[in-house]
FISE-884830 format. One record per residue (C-alpha): x, z, y; residue in three letters. Coordinates in Angstrom, 1 decimal, decimal comma. Each point is the difference from the previous one (the first is absolute). Last residue first. Layout:
N
> X Z Y ala .
...
# end
This chain:
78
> -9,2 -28,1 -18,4 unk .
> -3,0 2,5 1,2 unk .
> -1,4 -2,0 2,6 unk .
> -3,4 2,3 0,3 unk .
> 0,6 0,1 4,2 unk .
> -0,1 -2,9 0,4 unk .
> -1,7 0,5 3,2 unk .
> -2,8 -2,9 -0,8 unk .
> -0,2 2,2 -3,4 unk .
> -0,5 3,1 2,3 unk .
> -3,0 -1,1 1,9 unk .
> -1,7 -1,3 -3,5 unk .
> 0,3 3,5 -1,6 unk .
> -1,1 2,0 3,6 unk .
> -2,4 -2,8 0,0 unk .
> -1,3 0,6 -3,7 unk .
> -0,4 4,0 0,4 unk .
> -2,6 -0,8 3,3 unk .
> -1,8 -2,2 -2,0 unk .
> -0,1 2,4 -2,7 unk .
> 1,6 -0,6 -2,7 unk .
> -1,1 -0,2 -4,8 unk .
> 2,8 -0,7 -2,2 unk .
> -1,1 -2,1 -3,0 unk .
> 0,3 0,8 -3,6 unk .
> -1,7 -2,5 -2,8 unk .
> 2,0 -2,7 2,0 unk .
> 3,0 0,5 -2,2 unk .
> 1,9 -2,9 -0,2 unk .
> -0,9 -1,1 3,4 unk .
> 1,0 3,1 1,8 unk .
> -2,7 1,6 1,9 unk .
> -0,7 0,5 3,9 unk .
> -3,4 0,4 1,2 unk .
> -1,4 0,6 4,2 unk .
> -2,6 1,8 0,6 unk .
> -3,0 -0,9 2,7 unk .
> -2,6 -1,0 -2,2 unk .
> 2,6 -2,6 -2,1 unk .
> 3,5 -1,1 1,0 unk .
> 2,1 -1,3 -3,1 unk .
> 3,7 0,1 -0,6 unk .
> 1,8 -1,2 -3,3 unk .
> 3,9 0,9 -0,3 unk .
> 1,7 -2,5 -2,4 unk .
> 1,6 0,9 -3,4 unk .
> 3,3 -2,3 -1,7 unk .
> 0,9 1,2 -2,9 unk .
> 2,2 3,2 -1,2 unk .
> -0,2 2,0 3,2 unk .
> 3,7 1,9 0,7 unk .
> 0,5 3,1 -2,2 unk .
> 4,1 -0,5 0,2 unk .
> 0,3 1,0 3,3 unk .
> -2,6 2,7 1,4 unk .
> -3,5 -2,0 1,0 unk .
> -0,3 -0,7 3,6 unk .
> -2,2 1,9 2,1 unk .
> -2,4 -0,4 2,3 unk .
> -2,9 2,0 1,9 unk .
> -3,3 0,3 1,2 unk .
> -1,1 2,5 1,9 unk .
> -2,4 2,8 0,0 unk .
> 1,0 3,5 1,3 unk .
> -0,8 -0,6 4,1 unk .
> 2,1 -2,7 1,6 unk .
> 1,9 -2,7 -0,8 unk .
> 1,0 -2,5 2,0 unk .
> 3,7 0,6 -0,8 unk .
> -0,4 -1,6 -3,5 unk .
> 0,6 1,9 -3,1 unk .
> 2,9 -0,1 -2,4 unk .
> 0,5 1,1 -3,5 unk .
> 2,9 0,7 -1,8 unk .
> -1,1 -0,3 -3,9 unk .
> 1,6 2,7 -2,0 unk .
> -2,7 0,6 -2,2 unk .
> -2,9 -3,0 0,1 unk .
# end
């Protein structure tokens, strides 16, 4: 994950946000993954689909600022 350039959305606030990144050029994903999401006691989950051993773990308030700036498009890296 070196030499990723990450980007968070403007709705952040405080010290945890979620952020993207694309991978460098010429380490592009293999196969085809999608992004799972669950919403269970109040947290919100986010793994990949081929490895759904690991899941991120967001508040609510974590997940809107997340949500809030995909509607911005903000994340459009191409």
């Amino acid at each position: 994950m070196e030499n990723l350039m990450w980007k968070k959305s403007s709705a952040c606030e405080g010290g945890a946000c979620v952020e993207v990144a694309l991978p460098p050029p010429g380490k592009e994903c293999e196969s085809i993954a999608c992004v799972e999401v669950a919403f269970r006691d109040g947290t919100y989950f986010m793994r990949n689909s081929q490895d759904p051993a690991v899941a991120l773990k967001f508040t609510p308030a974590e997940w809107d600022a997340f949500r809030e700036g995909v509607l911005r498009d903000e994340f459009n890296l191409a």
